[in-house]
C-alpha positions as CSV (number, residue, x, y, z in Angstrom):
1,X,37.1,169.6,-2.2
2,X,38.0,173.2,-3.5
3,X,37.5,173.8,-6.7
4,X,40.0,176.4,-8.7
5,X,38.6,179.4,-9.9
6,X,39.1,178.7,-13.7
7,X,37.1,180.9,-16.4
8,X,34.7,177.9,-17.2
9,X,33.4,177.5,-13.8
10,X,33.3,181.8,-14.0
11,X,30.9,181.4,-17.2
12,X,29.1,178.7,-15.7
13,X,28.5,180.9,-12.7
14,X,27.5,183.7,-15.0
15,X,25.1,181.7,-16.9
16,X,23.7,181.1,-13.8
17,X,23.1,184.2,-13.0
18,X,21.6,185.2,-16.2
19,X,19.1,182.0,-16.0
20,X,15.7,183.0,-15.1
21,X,14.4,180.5,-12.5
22,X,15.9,177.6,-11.6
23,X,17.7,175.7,-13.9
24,X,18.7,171.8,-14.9
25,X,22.6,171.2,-15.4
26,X,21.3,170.0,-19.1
27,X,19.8,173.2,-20.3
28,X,22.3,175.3,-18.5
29,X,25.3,173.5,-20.7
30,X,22.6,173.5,-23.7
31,X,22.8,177.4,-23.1
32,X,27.1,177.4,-23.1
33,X,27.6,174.4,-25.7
34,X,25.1,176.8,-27.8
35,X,27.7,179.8,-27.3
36,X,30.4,177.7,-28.5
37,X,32.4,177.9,-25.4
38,X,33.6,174.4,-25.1
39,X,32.6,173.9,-21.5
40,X,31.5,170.3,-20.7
41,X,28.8,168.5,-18.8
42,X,30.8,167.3,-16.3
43,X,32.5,170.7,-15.2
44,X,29.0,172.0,-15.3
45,X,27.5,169.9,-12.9
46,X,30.5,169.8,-11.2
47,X,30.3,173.6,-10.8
48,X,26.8,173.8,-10.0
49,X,27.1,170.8,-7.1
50,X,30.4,173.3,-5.8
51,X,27.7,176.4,-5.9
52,X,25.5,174.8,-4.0
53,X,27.8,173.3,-1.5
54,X,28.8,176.9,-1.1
55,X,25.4,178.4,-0.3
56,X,26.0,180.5,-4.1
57,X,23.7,178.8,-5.7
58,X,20.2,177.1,-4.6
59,X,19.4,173.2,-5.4
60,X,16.2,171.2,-5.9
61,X,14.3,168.3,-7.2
62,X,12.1,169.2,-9.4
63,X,8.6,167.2,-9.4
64,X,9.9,165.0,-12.4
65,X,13.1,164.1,-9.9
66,X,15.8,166.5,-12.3
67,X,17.9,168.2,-9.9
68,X,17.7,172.4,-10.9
69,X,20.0,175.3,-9.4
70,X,19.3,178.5,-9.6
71,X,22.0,182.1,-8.5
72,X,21.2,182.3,-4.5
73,X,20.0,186.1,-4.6
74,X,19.7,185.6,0.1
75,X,21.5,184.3,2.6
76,X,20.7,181.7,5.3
77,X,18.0,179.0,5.4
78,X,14.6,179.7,3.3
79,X,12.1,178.5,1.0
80,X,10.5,178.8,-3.0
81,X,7.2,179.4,-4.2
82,X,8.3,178.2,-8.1
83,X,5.9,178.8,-10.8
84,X,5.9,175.4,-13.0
85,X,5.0,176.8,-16.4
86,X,7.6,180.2,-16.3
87,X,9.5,179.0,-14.0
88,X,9.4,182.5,-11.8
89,X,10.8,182.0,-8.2
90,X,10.2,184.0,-4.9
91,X,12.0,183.5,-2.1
92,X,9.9,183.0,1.2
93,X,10.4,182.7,4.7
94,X,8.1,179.9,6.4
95,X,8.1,180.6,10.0
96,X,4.9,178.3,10.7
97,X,6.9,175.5,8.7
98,X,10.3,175.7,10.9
99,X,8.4,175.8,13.9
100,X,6.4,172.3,12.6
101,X,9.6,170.5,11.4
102,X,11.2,171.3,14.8
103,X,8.5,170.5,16.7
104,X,8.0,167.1,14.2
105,X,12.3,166.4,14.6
106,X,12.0,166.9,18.2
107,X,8.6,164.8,19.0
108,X,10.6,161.6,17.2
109,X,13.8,162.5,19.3
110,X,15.8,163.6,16.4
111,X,18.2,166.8,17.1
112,X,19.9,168.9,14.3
113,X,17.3,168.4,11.9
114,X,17.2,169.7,8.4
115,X,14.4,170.6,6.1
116,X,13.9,171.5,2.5
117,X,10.3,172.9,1.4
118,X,9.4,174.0,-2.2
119,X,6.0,174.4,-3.1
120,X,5.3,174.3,-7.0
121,X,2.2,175.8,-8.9
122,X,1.3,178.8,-11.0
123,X,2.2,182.4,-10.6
124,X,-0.3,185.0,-11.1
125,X,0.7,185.6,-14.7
126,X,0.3,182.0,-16.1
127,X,-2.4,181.1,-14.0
128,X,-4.3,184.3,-15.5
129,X,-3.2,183.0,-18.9
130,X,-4.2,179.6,-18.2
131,X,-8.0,181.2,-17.1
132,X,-7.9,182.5,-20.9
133,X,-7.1,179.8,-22.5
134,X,-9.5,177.7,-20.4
135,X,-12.4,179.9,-19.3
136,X,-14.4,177.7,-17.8
């Protein structure tokens, strides 16, 4: 399904954008219903399911299960280190772990296989506030 190019599903995208880190559909219409722009839930998720679809925008579970979508800033297949207090997200590229789920796909005779990989934790910054707060 295409979806028309209307000037919600613009401000969606730019809120998008503007989000640091990934983002839940619920905060991210939080942000718009906040800016009185009118823009509903369902066009919002609706918008973020076409992004990702697209390869525009990236999609994952978080570990509590809410899906989250965050502006694609690279092309083609790769992975997330995502920092579970600020959020902060670096793109990575996994060599050893495409060359495992190959090998993994191929060893169960499955062909075409498809992989996902996020790993959560803290970035430098929070876990060096964490140390602070919890010295020992």
């Amino acid at each position: 399904m295409v979806q028309r190019n209307t000037w919600q599903r613009e401000r969606v995208r730019e809120a998008l954008a503007d989000a640091r880190g990934f983002v839940s559909a619920q905060s991210l219409h939080a942000m718009l219903r906040d800016e009185n722009t009118g823009i509903g839930l369902a066009t919002v998720y609706r918008t973020l399911a076409g992004l990702a679809a697209r390869g525009d925008a990236d999609s994952l579970q978080s570990p509590e299960g809410e899906a989250l979508y965050r502006a694609c800033t690279s092309t083609g297949h790769h992975h997330h280190l995502i920092c579970r207090n600020c959020g902060l997200t670096v793109e990575i590229e996994a060599t050893d772990v495409e060359q495992w789920a190959k090998r993994t796909a191929e060893s169960h005779g499955f062909r075409d296989a498809a992989h996902i990989v996020d790993i959560f934790g803290l970035c430098a910054t929070c876990a060096a506030a964490q140390d602070e707060r919890d010295p020992d």
